[in-house]
N, C-alpha and C positions, 0 to 999 in steps of 0.2 A: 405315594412318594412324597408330597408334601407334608403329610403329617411327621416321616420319618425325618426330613430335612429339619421341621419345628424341632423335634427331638433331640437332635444333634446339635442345632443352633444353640438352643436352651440350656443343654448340658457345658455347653464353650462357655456359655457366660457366665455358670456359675462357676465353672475351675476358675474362671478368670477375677471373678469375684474373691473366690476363696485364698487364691494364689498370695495376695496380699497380706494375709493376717497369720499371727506368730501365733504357736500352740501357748494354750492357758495353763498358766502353776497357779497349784490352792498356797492359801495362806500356812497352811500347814508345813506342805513342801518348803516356802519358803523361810520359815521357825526354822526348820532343820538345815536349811543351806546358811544360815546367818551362826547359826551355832557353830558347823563346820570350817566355813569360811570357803566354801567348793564353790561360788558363784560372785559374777560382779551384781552388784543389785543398782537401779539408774533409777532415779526420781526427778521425774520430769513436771512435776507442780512449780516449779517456780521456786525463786530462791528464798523471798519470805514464807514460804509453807515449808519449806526445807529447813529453814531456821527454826521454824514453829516446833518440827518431830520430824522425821520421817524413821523407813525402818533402818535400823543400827547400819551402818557399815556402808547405807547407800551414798555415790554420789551426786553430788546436785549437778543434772544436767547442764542447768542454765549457766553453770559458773566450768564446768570444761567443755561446752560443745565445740568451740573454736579448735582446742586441741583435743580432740576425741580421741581419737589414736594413740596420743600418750599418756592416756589416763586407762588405758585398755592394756589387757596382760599382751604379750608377744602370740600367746598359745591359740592359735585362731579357733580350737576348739573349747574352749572354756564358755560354759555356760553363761550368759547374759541375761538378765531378767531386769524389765524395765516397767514400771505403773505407774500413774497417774493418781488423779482422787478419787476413781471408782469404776464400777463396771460399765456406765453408762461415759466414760471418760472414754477421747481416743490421742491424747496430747501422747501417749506412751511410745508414740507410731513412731515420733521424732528419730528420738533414741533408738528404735528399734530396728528402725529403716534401716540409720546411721551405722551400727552397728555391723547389720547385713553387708552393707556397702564397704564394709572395711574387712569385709572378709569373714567375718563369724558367722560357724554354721549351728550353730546352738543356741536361739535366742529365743525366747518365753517372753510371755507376760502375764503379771499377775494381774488379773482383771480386778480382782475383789478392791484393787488400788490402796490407800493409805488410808479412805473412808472404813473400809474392807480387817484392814492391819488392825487398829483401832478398837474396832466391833466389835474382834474375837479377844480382845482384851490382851494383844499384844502391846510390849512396850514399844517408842517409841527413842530416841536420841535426837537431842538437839543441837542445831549447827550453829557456827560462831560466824 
């Protein structure tokens, strides 16, 4: 009986663990949503790395997170994908969190981050 209760314990703490973290987009997937324009894309680096490049179309967390909500479409299903500087990065959670909280039930993260973007020799765009 106590092994089975270990079992069950064990298993709560990883749903509980898991429950937190937003499904992963490749770099690929995200090529393709920037092309489309079917996705908000959020770069949570900071607003000088934002300046520096980030990918096309993202915006810069640090400069709407006060008004989050109206930098977001109305459609609470439209896809959200938010990265940092990389895989080992978790600053994306911000936005991600943020997001959830305002009602979006579609939101990613591209782990590969803007280290990641870079890599695969995609372009960047720079903010003013």
């Amino acid at each position: 009986m106590k092994k089975l209760f270990a079992v069950v314990a064990s298993l709560f703490v990883a749903v509980a663990a898991y429950a937190g973290e937003f499904p992963d987009i490749s770099v690929k997937e995200v090529k393709a949503l920037v092309a489309s324009k079917k996705a908000v894309l959020v770069d949570v680096n900071g607003t000088q790395s934002w300046k520096k490049g980030h990918v096309p179309g993202a915006l810069n967390f640090d400069a709407v997170e006060k008004e989050f909500a109206k930098a977001l479409p109305e459609d609470k299903s439209t896809l959200i994908v938010a990265y940092c500087g990389g895989p080992r990065c978790s600053a994306y959670k911000a936005a991600a969190e943020a997001a959830e909280k305002l009602g979006y039930k579609n939101v990613k993260h591209m782990s590969a981050g803007i280290s990641g973007w870079t890599g695969a020799g995609e372009k960047t765009e720079a903010g003013k």
